[in-house]
C-alpha positions in Angstrom: -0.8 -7.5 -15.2 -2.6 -5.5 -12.5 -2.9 -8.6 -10.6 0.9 -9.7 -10.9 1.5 -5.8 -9.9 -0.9 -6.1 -6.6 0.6 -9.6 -5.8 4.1 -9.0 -6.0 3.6 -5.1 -4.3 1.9 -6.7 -1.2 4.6 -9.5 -1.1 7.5 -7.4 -1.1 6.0 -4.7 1.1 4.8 -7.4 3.5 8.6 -7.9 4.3 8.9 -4.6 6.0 5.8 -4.6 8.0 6.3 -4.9 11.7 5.0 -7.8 13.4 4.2 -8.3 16.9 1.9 -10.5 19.2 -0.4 -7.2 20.1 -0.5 -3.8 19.3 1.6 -1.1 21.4 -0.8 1.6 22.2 -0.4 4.6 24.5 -2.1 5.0 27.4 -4.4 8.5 27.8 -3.3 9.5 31.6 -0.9 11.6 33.2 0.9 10.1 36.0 1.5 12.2 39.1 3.8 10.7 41.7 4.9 11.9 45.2 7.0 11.0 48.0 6.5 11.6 51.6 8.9 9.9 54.2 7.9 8.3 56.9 4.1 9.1 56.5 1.4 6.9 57.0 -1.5 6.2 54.2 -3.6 8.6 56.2 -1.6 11.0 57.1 -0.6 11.1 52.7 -4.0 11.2 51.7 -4.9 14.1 54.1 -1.6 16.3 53.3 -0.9 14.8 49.6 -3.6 13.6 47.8 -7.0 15.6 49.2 -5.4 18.8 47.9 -3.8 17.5 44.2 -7.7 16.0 43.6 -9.1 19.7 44.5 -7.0 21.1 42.4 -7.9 18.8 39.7 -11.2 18.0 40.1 -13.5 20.3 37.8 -10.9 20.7 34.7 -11.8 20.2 31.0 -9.2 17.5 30.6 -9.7 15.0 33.0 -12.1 12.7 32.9 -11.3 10.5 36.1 -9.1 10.3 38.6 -7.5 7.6 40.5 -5.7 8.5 43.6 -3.4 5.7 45.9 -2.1 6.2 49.1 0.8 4.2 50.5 3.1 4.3 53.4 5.2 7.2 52.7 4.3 7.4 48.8 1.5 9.3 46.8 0.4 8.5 43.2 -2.1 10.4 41.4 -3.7 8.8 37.7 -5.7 11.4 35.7 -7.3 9.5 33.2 -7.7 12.7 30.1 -10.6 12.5 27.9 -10.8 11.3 24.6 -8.9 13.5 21.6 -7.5 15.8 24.2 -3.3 16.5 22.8 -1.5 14.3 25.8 1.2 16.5 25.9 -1.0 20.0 26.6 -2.9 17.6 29.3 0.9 17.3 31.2 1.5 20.6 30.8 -1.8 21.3 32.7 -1.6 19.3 35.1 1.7 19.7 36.0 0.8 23.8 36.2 -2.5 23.0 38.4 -0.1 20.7 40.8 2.8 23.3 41.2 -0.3 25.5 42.2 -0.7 23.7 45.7 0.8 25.5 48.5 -0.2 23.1 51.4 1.6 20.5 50.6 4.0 20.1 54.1 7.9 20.7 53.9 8.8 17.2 54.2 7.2 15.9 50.8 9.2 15.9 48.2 9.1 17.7 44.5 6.2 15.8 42.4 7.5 13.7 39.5 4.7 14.0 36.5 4.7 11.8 33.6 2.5 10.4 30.5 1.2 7.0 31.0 3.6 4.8 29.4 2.7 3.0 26.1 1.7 -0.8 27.1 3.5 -3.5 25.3 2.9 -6.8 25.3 6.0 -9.3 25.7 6.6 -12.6 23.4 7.6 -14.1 25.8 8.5 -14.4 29.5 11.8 -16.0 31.0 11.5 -17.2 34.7 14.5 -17.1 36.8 14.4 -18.8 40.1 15.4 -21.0 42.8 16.4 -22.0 46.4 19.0 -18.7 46.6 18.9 -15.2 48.0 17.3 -12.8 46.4 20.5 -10.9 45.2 21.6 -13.7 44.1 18.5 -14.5 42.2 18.3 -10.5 40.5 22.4 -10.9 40.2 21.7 -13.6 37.8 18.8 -12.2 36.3 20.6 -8.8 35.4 23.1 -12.0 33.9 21.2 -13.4 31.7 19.4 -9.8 30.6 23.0 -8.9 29.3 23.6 -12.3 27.6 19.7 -11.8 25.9 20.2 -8.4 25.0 23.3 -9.4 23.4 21.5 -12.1 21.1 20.9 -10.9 17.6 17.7 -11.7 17.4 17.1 -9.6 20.6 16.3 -6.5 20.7 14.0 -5.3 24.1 14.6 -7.2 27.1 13.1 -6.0 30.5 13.2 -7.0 34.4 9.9 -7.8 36.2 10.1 -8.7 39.8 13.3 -7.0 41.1 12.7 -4.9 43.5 14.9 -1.8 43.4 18.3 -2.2 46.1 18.3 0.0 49.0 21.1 0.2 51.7 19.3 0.3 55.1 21.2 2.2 58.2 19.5 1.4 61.4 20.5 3.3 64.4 19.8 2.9 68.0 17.9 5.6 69.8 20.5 5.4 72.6 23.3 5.8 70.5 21.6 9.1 69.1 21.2 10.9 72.8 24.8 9.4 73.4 26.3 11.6 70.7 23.4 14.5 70.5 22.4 13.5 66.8 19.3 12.9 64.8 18.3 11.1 62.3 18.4 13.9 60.3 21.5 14.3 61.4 23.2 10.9 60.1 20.5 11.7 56.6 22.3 14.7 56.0 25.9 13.0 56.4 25.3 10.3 54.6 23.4 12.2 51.3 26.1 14.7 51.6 29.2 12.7 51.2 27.3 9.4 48.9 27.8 11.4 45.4 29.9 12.9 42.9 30.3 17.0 43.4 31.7 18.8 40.4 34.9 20.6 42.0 35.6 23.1 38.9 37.7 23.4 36.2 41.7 23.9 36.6 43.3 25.7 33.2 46.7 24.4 32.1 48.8 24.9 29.3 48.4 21.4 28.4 44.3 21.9 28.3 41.6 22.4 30.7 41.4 19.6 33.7 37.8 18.7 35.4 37.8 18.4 39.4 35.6 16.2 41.4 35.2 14.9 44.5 34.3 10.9 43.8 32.3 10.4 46.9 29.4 8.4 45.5 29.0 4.9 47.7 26.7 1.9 46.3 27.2 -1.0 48.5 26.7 -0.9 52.6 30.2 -1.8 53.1 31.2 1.6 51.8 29.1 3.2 54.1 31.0 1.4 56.9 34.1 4.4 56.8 31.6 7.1 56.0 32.7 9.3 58.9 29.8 11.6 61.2 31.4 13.5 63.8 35.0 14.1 65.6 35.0 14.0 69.7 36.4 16.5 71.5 39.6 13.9 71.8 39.8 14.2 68.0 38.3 10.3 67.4 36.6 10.2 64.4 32.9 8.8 64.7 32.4 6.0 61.6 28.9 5.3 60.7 29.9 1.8 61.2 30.2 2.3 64.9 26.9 3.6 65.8 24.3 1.9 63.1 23.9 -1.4 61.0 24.4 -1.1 57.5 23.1 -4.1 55.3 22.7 -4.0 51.5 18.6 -4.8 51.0 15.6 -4.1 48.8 12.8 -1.8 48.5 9.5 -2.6 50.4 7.0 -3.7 48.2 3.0 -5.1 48.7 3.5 -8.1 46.1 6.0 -10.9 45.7 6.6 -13.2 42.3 7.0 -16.6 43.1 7.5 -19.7 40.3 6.9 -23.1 41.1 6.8 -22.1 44.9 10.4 -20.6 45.0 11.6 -16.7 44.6 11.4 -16.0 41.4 12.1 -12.7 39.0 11.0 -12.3 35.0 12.7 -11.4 32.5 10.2 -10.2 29.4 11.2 -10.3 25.9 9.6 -8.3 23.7 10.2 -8.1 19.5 11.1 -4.2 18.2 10.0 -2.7 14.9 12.2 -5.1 12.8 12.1 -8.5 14.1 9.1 -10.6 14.2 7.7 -12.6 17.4 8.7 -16.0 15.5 12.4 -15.0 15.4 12.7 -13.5 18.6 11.0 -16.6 19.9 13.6 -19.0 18.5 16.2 -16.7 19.8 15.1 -16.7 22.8 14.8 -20.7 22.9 18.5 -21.2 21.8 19.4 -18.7 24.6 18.2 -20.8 27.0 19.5 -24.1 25.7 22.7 -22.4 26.0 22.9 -21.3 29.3 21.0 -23.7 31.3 24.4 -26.1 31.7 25.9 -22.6 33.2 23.8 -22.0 35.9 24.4 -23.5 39.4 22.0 -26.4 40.4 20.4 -24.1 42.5 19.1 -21.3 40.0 16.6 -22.9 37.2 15.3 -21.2 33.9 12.9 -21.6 32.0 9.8 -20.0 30.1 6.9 -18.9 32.4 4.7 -17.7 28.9 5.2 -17.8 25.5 2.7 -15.8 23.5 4.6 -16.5 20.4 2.5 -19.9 20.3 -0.5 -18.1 20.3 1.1 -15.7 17.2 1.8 -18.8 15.5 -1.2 -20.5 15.8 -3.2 -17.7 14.5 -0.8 -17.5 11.3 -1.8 -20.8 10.7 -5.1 -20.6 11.3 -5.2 -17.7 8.7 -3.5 -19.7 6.1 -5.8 -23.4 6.5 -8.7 -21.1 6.9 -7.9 -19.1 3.4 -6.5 -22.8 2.0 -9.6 -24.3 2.9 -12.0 -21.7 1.8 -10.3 -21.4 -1.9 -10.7 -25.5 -2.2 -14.6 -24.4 -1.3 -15.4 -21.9 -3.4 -14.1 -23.7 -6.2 -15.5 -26.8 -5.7 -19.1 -25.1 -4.7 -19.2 -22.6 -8.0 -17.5 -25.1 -9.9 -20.8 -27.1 -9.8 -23.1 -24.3 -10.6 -20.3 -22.5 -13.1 -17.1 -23.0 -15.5 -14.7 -24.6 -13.5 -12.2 -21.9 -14.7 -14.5 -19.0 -13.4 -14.9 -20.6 -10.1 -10.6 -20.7 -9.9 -10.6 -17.5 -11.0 -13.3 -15.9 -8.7 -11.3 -18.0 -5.6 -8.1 -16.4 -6.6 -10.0 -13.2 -5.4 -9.3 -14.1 -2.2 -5.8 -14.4 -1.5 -5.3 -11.8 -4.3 -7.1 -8.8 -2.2 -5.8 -10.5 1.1 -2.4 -9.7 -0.4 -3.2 -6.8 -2.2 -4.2 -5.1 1.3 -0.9 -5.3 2.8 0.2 -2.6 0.5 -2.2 -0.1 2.4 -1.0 -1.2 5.9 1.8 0.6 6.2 -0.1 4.3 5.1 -2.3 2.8 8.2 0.7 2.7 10.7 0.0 -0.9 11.1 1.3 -4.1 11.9 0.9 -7.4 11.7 -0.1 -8.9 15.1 -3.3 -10.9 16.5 -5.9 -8.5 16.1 -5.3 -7.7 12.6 -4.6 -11.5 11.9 -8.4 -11.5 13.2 -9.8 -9.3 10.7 -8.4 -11.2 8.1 -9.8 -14.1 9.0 -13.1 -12.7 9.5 -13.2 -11.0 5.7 -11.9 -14.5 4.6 -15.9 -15.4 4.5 -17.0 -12.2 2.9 -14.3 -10.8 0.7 -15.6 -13.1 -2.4 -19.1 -12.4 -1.9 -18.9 -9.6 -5.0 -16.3 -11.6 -7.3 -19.3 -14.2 -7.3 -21.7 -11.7 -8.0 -19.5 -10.6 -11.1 -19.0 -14.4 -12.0 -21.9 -15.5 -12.1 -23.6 -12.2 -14.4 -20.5 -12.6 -16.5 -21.1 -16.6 -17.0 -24.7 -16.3 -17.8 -24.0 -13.7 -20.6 -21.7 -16.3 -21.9 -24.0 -19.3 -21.7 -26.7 -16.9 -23.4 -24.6 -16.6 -26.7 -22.8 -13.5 -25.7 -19.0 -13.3 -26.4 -16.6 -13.7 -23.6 -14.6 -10.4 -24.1 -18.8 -8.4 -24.7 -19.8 -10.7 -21.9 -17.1 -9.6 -19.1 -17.3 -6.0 -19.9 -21.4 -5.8 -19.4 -21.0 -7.9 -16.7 -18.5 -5.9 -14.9 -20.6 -2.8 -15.8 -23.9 -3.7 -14.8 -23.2 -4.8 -11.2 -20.7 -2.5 -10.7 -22.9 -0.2 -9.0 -24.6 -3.0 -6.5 -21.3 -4.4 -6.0 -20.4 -1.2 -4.9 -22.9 -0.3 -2.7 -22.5 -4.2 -1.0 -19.0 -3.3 -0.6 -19.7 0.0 0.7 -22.4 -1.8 3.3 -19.7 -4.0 4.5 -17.3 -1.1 5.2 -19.6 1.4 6.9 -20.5 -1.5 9.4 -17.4 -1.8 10.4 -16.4 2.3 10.7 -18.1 2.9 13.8 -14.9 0.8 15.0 -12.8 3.5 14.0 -14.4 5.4 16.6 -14.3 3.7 19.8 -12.3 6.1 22.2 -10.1 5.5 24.8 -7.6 2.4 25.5 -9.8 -0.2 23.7 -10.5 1.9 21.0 -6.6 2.2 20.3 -6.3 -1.5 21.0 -8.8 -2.2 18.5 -8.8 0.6 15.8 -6.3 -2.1 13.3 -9.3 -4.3 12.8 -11.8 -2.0 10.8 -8.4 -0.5 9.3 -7.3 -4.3 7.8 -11.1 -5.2 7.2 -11.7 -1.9 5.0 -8.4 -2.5 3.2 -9.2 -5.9 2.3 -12.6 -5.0 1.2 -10.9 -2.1 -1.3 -8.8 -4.0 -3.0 -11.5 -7.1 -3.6 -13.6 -4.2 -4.6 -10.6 -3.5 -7.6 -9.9 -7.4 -8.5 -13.8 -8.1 -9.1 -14.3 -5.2 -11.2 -11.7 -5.1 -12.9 -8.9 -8.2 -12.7 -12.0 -10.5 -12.7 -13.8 -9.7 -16.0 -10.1 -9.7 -17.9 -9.3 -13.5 -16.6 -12.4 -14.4 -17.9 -13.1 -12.5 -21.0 -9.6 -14.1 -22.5 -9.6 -17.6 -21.2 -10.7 -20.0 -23.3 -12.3 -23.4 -22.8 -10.8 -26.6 -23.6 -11.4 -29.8 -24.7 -10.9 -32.3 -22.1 -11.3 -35.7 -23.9 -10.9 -38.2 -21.3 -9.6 -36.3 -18.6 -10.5 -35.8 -15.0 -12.0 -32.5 -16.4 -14.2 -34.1 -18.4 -15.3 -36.2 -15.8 -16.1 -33.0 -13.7 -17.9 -31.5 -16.7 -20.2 -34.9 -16.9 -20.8 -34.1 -12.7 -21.7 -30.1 -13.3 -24.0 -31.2 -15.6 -25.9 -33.9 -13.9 -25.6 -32.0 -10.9 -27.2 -28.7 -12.8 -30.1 -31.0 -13.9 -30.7 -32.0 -10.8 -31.0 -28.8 -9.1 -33.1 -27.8 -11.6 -35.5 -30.6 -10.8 -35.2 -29.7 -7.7 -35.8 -25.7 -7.9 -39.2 -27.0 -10.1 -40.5 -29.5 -7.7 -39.7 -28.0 -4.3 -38.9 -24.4 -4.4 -41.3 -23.4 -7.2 -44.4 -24.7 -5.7 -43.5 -23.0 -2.7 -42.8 -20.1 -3.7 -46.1 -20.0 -5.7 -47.5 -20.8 -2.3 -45.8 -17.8 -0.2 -46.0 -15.7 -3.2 -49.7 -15.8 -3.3 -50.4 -15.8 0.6 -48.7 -13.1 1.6 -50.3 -11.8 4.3 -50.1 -15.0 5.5 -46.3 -15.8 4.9 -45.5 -12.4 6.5 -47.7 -13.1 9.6 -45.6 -16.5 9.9 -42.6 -14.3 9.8 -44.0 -11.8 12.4 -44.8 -14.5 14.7 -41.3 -16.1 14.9 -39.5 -12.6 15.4 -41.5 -12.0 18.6 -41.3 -15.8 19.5 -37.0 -15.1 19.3 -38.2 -11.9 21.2 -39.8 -13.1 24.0 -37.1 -16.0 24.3 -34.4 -13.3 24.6 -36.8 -11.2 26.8 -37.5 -14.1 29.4 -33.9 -14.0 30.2 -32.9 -17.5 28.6 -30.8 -16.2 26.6 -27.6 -14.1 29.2 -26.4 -10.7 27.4 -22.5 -11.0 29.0 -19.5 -8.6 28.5 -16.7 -11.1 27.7 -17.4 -14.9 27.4 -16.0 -17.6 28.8 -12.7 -19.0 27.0 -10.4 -21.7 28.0 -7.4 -20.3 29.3 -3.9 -21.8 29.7 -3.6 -20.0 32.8 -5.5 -20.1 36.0 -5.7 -17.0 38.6 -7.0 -16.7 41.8 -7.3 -14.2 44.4 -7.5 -14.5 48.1 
């Protein structure tokens, strides 16, 4: 019954769970970002940067900084130390900014923010082709409406685009014609390109809201924006002394696809879809609107980390297939056959079991903690075995199944314990890894000690019940029978073997210690000295085949 209860709790709960190709985590920095027109990258980090850092330098909270100076731009990262709250470390660091009074009259108010959380996408739609680039982010913005209204699709975003600007250029001689400035035609044009409030008019009928609706989006509205009146009352139209042209933000990098521009379009799944379905949502999508793009724009999928999802789903479930069919076959020729099925069923039953716990972990279900179920796959049955086996001899020594299972379960209890307990304190330290990677990886000790609590319940407890109340059968002729004629030919064998080889060994190791341990000795520093002569390399992060290559000039 507790079995059926665990089973069917982790089932029902493990429809609820959100799924997703890799954690979201948070990043610990605050963000400061600041905008100077028209300066050059020296000029920011002398007047901008130098005196944010001084400021910053020497607090408790941060714990490095990382400071970029651009053409007319300054961004400040502070990088907070671990366990500090994120939201006191803005706060501070927006107080110790405001604190700088040297900052020149031209740079504009600092925008401060916490370090967005970092998501990774399912998958990653490029749009490109032998167009324009507004006509290429025209279509993009397109086909972001048509994903995001998809069912399956939830969280759509656009890489690439840079942001539009209108650009007025004005000659110099056109300036001294009219005795303006720049600042001049600046104020104009911010002046008259938005929406001002205008008051409120009280009627009988209800209160009306006045505004001026001034606010201008594309260069050809600029054209009529007007910027002086001559002394012979002409009006002056910013059309007549500048070029206006719709364009983009400058920006230091470019995306390209298949040589041609190119923008993304990243699809990520929310908190209640899974990458699968978003995936096939987002395949369908495209299906459907290839035939409605001109012959110029193309589509397709640049990345697809849903594959890699998949493939770790299913690596989970052959590995966990496979490694039941194992354990039965291997204990079934040492023990019963029906307590080798019933110490496999250990596995998928505290695999299972476990996903009841992930949600009072704030967890999901993505490719780290599809790791550390793979990696307890090999360990998790360790202690059912343990319990098997003491419970199996009892039986073979007279003992009563139902007497058997209960002094069984009680006398490696404790040792089961403390194995179970060694497996979960080497994994804690985990727990415990600060910063980004330690978020990033904190799910795996979290699934691994889950898993390992639960296997701890079904071997002392669901374990000894299956097998003190089954009862063994008589096969006759069956396939059974046949396995029961094996087990026993193979049991005499071993035993042969553990008489003839292992015994006189042992008797040999047993009785030369010093000399047995010496051996020993001698091949740790051996491994030792090999490691130490540098033929073995110590490296961060090995070498794995990759589906995508990268390069840098």
């Amino acid at each position: 019954l507790l079995m059926i209860v665990i089973v069917v709790s982790g089932l029902l709960v493990a429809r609820s769970i959100k799924q997703e190709v890799y954690p979201l985590y948070e990043l610990n920095t605050v963000e400061v970002d600041m905008a100077y027109r028209g300066a050059s990258p020296e000029e920011v980090e002398r007047s901008v940067i130098l005196p944010i850092e001084a400021e910053l330098r020497g607090m408790e909270l941060v714990r490095r900084l990382v400071s970029v100076a651009r053409e007319g731009r300054a961004s400040v990262e502070v990088e907070v130390i671990s366990g500090f709250d994120r939201n006191r470390a803005l706060q501070e660091v927006t107080a110790a900014v405001q604190r700088v009074s040297l900052f020149p009259d031209e740079v504009e108010p600092p925008v401060i923010t916490l370090g967005a959380g970092r998501r990774r996408e399912v998958m990653r739609i490029a749009v490109f082709g032998d167009v324009d680039e507004q006509t290429l982010v025209s279509y993009a913005r397109q086909l972001e409406d048509g994903l995001l209204a998809e069912p399956g699709i939830a969280l759509v975003d656009v890489r690439g685009a840079r942001r539009p600007e209108i650009l007025v250029e004005v000659p110099q001689e056109r300036l001294r014609a009219l005795n303006l400035t720049l600042g001049d035609i600046a104020n104009a044009i911010d002046n008259a390109a938005r929406d001002v409030p205008a008051g409120t008019l009280r009627t009988p009928g209800g209160d009306i809201l006045l505004k001026t609706t001034e606010r201008r989006d594309v260069a050809s509205e600029f054209a009529t924006l007007p910027i002086l009146s001559t002394a012979e009352g002409a009006r002056v139209r910013l059309s007549d002394i500048a070029t206006i042209v719709d364009g983009f933000e400058e920006r230091e990098n470019e995306s390209y696809f298949n040589g041609q521009r190119a923008v993304s379009l990243a699809v990520y799944s929310s908190e209640t879809q899974a990458p699968l379905e978003v995936a096939a949502a987002v395949r369908r999508f495209i299906d459907k609107q290839r035939p409605n793009l001109p012959p110029s724009v193309h589509i397709t999928l640049s990345r697809d980390r849903s594959i890699d999802y998949k493939e770790r789903v299913t690596l989970l479930l052959e590995n966990g297939a496979a490694g039941l069919l194992l354990v039965i076959v291997a204990l079934g020729l040492f023990l019963e056959l029906r307590v080798a099925f019933w110490t496999a069923v250990g596995i998928p039953v505290s695999i299972i079991g476990s996903l009841v716990l992930m949600p009072l972990m704030d967890a999901s279900i993505n490719m780290i903690s599809l790791f550390g179920f793979i990696i307890t796959l090999g360990i998790v049955v360790d202690d059912a075995v343990v319990v098997g086996e003491d419970i199996f001899h009892k039986m073979s020594q007279g003992m009563s199944r139902r007497q058997a299972a209960v002094d069984g379960a009680l006398q490696m209890a404790m040792p089961v314990i403390f194995a179970v307990s060694t497996n979960i304190i080497a994994f804690l330290p985990l727990l415990f890894v600060p910063g980004e990677i330690g978020q990033f990886f904190e799910i795996l000790p979290s699934v691994v000690i889950a898993v390992f609590t639960v296997s701890l319940v079904e071997c002392l407890f669901i374990l000894p019940s299956h097998l003190a109340f089954s009862r063994k059968k008589e096969h006759g002729r069956s396939w059974f029978a046949r396995f029961d004629r094996l087990q026993t030919r193979f049991r005499e064998w071993l035993d042969v073997a553990m008489e003839r080889a292992y015994r006189p060994f042992l008797d040999l190791a047993v009785r030369h210690r010093y000399l047995t341990l010496s051996a020993f000795l001698a091949g740790l520093i051996v491994v030792g000295a090999w490691i130490a002569s540098g033929r073995i390399d110590f490296i961060f992060r090995p070498a794995i085949e990759t589906d995508f290559i990268q390069a840098e000039i």
